[in-house]
PDB file with one MODEL, atoms N, CA, C and O in Angstrom:
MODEL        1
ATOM      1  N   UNK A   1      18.324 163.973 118.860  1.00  0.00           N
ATOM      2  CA  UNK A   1      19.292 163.553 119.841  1.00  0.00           C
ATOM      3  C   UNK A   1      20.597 164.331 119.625  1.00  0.00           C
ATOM      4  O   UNK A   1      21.131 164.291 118.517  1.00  0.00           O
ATOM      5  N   UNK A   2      21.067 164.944 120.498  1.00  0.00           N
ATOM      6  CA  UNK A   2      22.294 165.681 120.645  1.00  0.00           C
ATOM      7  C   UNK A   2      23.264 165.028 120.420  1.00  0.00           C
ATOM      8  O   UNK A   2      23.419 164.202 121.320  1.00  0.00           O
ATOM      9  N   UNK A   3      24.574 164.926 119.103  1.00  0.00           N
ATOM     10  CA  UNK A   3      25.799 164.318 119.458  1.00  0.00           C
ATOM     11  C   UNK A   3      26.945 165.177 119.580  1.00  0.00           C
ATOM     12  O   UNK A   3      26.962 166.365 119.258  1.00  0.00           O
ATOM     13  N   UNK A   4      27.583 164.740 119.899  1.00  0.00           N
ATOM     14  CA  UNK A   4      29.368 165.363 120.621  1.00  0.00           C
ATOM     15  C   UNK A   4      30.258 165.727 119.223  1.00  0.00           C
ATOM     16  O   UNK A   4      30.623 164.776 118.532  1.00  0.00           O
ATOM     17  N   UNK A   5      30.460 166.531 118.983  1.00  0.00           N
ATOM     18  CA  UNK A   5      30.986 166.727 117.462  1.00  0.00           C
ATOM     19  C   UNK A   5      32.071 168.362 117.509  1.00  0.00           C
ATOM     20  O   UNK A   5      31.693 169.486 117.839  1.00  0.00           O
ATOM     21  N   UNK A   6      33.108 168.033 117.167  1.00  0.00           N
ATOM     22  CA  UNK A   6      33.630 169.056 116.770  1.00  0.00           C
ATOM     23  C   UNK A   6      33.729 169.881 115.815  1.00  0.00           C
ATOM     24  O   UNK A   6      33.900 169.598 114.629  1.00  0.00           O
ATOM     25  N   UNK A   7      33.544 171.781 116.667  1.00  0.00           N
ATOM     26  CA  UNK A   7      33.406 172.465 115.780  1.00  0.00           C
ATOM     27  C   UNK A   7      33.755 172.487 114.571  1.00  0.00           C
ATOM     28  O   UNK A   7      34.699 171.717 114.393  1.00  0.00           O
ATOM     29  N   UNK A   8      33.349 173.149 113.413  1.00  0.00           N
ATOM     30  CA  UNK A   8      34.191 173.890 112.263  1.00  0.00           C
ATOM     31  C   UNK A   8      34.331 175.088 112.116  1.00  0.00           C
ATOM     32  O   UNK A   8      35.252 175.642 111.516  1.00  0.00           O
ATOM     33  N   UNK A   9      33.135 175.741 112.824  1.00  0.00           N
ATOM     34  CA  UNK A   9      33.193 177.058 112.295  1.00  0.00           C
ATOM     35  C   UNK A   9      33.552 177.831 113.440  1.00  0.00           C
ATOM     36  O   UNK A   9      33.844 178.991 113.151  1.00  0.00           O
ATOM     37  N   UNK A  10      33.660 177.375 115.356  1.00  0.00           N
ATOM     38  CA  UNK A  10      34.067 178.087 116.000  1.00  0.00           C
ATOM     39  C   UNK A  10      35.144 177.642 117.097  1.00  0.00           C
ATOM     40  O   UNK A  10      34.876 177.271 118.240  1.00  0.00           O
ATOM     41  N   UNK A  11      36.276 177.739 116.589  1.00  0.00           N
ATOM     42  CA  UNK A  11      37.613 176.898 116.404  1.00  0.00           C
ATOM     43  C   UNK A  11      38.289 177.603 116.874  1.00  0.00           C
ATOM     44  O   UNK A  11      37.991 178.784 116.691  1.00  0.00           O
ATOM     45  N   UNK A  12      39.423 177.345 117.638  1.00  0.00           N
ATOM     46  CA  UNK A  12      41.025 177.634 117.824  1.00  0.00           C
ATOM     47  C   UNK A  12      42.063 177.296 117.386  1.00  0.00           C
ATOM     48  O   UNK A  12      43.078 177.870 116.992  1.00  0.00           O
ATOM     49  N   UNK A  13      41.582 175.851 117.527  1.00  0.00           N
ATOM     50  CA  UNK A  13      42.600 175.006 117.424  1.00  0.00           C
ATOM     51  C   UNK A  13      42.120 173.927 116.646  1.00  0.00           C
ATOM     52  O   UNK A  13      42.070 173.971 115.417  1.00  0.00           O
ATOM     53  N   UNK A  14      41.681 172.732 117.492  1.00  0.00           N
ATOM     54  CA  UNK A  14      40.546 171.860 116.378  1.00  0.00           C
ATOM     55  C   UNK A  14      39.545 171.723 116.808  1.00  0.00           C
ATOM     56  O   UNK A  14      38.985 170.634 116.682  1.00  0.00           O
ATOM     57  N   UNK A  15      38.910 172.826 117.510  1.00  0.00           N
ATOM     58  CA  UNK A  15      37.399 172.627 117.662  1.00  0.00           C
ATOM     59  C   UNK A  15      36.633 171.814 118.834  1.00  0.00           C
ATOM     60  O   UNK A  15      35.428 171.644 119.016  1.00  0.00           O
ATOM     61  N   UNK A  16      37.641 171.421 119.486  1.00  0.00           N
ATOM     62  CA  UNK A  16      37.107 170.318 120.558  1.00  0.00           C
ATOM     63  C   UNK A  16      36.345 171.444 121.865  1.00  0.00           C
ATOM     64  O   UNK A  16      35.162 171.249 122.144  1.00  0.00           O
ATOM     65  N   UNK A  17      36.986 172.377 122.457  1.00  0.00           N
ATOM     66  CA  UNK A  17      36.093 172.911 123.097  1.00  0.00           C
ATOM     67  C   UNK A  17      34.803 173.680 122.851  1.00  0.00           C
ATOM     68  O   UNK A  17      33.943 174.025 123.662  1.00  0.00           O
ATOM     69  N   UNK A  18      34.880 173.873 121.478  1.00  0.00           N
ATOM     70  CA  UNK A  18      33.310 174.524 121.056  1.00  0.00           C
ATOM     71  C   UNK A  18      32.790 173.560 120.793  1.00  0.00           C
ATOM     72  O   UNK A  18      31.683 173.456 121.321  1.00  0.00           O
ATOM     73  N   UNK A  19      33.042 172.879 120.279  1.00  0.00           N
ATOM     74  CA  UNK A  19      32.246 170.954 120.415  1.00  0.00           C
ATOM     75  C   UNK A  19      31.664 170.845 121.602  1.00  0.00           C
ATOM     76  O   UNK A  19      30.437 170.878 121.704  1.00  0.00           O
ATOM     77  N   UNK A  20      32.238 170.743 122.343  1.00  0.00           N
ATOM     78  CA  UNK A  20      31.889 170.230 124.110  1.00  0.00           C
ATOM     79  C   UNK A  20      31.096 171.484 124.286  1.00  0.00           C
ATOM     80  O   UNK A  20      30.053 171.067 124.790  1.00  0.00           O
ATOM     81  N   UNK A  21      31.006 172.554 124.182  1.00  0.00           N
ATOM     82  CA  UNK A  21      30.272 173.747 124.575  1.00  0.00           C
ATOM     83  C   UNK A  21      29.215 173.952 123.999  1.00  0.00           C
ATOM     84  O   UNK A  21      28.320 174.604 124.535  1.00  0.00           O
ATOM     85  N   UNK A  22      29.122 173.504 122.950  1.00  0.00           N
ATOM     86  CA  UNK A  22      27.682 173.257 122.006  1.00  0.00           C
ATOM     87  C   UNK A  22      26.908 172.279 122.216  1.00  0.00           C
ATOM     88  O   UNK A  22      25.736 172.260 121.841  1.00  0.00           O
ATOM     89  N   UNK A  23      27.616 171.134 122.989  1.00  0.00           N
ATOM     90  CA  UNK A  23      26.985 170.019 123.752  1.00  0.00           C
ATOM     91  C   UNK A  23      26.673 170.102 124.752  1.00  0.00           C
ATOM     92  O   UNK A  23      25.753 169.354 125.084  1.00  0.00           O
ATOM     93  N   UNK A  24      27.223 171.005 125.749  1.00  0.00           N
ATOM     94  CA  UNK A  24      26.907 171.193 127.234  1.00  0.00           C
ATOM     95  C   UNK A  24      25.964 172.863 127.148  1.00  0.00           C
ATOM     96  O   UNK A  24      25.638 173.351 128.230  1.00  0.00           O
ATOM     97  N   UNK A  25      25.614 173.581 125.919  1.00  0.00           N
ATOM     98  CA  UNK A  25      24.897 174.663 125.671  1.00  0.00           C
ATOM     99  C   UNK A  25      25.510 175.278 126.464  1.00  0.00           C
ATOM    100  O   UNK A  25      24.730 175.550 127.377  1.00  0.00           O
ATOM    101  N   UNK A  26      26.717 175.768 126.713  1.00  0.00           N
ATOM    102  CA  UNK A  26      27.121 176.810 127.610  1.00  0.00           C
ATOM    103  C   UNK A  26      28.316 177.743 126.682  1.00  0.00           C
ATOM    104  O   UNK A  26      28.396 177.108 125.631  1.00  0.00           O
ATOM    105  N   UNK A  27      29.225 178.883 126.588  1.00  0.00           N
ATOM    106  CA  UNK A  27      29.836 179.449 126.308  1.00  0.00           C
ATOM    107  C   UNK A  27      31.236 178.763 125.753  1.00  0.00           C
ATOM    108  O   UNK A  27      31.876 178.054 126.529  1.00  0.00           O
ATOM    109  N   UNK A  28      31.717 178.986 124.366  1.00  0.00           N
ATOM    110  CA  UNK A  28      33.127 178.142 124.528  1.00  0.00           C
ATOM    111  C   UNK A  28      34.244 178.770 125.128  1.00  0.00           C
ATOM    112  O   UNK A  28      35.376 178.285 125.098  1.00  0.00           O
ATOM    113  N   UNK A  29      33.808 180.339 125.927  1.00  0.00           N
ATOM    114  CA  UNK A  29      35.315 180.804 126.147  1.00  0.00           C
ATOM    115  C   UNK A  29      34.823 179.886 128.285  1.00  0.00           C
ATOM    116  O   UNK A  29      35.044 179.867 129.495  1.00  0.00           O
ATOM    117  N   UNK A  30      34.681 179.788 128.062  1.00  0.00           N
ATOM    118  CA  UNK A  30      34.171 178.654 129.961  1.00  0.00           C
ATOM    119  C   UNK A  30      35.094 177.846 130.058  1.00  0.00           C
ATOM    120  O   UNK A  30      36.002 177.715 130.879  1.00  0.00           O
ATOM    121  N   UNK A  31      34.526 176.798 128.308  1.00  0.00           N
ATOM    122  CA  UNK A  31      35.271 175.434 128.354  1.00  0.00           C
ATOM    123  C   UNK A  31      36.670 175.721 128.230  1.00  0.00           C
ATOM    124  O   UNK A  31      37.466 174.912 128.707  1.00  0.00           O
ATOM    125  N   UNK A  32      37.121 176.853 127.604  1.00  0.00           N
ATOM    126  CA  UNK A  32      38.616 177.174 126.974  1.00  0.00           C
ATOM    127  C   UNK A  32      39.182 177.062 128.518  1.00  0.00           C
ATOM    128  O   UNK A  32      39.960 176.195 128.916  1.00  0.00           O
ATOM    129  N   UNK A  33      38.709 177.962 129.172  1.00  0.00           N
ATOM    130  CA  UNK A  33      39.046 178.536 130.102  1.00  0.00           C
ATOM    131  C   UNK A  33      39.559 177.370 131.395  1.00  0.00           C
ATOM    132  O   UNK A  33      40.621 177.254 132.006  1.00  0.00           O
ATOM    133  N   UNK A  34      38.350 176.667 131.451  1.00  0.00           N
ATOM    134  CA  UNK A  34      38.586 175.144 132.074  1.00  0.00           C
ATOM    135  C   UNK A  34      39.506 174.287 132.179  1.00  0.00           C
ATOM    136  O   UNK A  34      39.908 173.779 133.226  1.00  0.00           O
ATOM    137  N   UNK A  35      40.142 173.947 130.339  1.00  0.00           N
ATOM    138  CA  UNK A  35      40.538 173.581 129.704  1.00  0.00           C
ATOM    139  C   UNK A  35      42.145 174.297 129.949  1.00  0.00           C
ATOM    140  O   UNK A  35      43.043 173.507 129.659  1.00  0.00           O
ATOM    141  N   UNK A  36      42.475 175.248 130.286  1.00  0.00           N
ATOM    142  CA  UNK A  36      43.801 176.165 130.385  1.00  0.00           C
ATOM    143  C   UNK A  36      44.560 175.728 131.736  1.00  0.00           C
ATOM    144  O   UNK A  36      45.694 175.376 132.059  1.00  0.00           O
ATOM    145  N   UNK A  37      42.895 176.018 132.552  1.00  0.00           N
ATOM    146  CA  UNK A  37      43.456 175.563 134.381  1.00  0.00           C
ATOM    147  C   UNK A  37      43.765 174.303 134.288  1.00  0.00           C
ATOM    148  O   UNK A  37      44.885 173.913 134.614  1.00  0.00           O
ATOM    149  N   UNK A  38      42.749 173.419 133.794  1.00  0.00           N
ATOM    150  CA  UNK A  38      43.294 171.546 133.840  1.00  0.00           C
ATOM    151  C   UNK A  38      44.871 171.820 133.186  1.00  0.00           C
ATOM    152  O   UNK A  38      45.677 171.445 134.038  1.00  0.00           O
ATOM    153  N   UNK A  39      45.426 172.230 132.234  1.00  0.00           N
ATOM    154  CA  UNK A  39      46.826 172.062 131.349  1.00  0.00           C
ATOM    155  C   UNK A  39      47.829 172.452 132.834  1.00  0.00           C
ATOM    156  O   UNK A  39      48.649 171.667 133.311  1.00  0.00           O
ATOM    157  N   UNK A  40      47.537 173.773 133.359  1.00  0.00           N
ATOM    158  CA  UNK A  40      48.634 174.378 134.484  1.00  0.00           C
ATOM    159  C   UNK A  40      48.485 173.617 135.663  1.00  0.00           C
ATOM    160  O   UNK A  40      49.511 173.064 136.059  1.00  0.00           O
ATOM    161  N   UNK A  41      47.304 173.433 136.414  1.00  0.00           N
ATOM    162  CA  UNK A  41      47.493 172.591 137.099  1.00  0.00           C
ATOM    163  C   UNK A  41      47.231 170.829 137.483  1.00  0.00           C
ATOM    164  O   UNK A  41      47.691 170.196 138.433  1.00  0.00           O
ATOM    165  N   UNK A  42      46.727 170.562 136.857  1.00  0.00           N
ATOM    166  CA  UNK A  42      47.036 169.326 137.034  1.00  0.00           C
ATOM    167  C   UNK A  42      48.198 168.281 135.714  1.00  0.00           C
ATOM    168  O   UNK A  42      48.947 167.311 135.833  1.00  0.00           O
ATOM    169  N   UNK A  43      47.748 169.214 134.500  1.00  0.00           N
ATOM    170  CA  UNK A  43      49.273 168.714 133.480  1.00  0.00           C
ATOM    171  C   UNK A  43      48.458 167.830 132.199  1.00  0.00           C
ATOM    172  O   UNK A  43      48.851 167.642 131.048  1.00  0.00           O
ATOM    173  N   UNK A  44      47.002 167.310 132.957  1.00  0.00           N
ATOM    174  CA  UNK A  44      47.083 166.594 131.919  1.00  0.00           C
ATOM    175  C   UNK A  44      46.085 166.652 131.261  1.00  0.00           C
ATOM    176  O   UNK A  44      45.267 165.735 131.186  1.00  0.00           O
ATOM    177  N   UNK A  45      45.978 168.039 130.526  1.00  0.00           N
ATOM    178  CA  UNK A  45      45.104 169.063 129.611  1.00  0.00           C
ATOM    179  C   UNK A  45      45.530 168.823 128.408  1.00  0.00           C
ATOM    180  O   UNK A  45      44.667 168.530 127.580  1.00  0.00           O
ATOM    181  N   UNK A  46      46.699 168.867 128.048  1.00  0.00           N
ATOM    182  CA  UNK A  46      47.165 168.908 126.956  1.00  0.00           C
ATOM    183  C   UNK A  46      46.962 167.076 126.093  1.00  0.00           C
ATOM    184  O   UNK A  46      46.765 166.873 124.895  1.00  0.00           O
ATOM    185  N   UNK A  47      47.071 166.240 126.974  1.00  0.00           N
ATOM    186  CA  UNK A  47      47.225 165.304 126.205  1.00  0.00           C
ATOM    187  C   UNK A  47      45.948 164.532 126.218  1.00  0.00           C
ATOM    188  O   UNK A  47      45.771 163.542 125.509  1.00  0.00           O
ATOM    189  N   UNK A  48      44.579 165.280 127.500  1.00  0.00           N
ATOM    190  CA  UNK A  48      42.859 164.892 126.848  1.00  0.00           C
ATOM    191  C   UNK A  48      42.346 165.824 126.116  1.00  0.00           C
ATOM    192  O   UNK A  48      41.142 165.818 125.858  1.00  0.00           O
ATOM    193  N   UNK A  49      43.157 166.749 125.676  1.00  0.00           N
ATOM    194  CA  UNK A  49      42.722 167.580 124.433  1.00  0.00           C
ATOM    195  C   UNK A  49      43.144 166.746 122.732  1.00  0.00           C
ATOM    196  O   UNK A  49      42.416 166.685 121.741  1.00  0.00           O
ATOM    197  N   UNK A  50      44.612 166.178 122.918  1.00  0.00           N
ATOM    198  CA  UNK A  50      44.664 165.312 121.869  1.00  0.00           C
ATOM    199  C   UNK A  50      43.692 164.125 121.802  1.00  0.00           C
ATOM    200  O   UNK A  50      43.446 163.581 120.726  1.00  0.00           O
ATOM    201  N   UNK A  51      43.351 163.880 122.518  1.00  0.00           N
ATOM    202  CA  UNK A  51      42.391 162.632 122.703  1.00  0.00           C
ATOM    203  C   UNK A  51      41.575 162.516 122.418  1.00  0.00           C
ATOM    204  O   UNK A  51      41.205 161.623 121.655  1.00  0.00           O
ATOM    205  N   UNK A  52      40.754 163.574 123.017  1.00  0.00           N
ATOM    206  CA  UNK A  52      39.542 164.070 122.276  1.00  0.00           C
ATOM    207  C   UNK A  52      39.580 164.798 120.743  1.00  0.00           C
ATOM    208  O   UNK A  52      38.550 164.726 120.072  1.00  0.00           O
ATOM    209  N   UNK A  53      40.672 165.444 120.229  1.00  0.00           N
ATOM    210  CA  UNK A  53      40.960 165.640 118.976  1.00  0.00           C
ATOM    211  C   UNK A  53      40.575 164.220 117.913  1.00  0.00           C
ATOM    212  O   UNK A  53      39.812 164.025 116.967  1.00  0.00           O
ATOM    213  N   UNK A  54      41.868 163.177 118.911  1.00  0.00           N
ATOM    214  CA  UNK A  54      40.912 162.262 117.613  1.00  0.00           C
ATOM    215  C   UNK A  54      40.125 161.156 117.620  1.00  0.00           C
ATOM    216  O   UNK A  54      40.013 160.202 116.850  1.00  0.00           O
ATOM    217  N   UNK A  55      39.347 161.618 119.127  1.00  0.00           N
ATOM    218  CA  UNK A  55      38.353 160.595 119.151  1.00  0.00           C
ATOM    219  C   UNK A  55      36.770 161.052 118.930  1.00  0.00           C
ATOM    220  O   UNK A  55      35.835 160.261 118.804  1.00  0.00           O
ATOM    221  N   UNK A  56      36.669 162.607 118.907  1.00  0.00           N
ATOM    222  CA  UNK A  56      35.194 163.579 118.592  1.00  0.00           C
ATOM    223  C   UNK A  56      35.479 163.707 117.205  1.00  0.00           C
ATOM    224  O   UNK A  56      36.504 164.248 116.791  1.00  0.00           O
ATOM    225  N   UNK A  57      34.545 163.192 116.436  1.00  0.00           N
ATOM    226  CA  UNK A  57      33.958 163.322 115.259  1.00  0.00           C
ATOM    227  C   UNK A  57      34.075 164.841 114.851  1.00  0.00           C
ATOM    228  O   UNK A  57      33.755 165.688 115.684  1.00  0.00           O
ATOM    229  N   UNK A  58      34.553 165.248 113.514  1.00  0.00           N
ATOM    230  CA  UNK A  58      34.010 166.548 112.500  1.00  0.00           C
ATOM    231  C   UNK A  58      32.835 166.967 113.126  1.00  0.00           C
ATOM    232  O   UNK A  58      32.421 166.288 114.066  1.00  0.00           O
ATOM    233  N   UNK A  59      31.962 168.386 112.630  1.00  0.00           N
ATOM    234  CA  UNK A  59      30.445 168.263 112.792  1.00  0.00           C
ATOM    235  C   UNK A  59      30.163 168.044 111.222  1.00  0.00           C
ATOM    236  O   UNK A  59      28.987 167.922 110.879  1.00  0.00           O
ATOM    237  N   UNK A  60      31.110 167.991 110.317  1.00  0.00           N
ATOM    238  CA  UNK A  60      30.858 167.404 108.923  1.00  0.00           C
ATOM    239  C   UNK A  60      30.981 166.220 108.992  1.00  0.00           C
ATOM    240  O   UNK A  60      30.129 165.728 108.253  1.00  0.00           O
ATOM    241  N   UNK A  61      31.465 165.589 109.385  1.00  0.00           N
ATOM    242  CA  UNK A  61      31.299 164.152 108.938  1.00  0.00           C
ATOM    243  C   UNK A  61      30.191 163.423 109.464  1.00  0.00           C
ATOM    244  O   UNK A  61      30.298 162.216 109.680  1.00  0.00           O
ATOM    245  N   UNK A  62      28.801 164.249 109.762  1.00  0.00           N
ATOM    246  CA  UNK A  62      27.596 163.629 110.437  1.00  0.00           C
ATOM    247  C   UNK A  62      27.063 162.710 109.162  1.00  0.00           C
ATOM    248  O   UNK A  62      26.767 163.307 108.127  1.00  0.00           O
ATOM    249  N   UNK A  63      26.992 161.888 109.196  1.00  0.00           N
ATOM    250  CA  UNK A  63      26.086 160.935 108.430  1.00  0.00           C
ATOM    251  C   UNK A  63      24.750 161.023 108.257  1.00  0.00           C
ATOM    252  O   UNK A  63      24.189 160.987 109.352  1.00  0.00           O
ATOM    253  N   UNK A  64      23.917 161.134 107.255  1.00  0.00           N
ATOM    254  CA  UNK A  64      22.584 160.964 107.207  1.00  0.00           C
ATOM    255  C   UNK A  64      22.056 160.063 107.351  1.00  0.00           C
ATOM    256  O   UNK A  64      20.827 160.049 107.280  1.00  0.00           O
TER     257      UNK A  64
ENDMDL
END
């Protein structure tokens, strides 16, 4: 089963869009990219990027 987990190893910032891009199997420069237009135009990029910062799990802190 696939979970939602942020990167470690392919990061910018904290990992949340290569997270989501490893979950949706698509490219992380897409989600970045996505992620840039939501911040300019609509504004509120920046603060569901914190959100998701600390609400997506490490991909280390997966539990066995």
């Amino acid at each position: 089963m696939k979970e939602l987990r942020r990167s470690q190893t392919d990061r910018m910032l904290g990992g949340v869009c290569a997270g989501i891009a490893n979950y949706l199997e698509v490219d992380p420069t897409i989600i970045r990219l996505v992620w840039v237009i939501c911040i300019f135009l609509a504004g509120t990029g920046i603060l569901a990027y914190l959100i998701c910062w600390i609400v997506i799990p490490n991909e280390w802190s997966i539990k066995s």
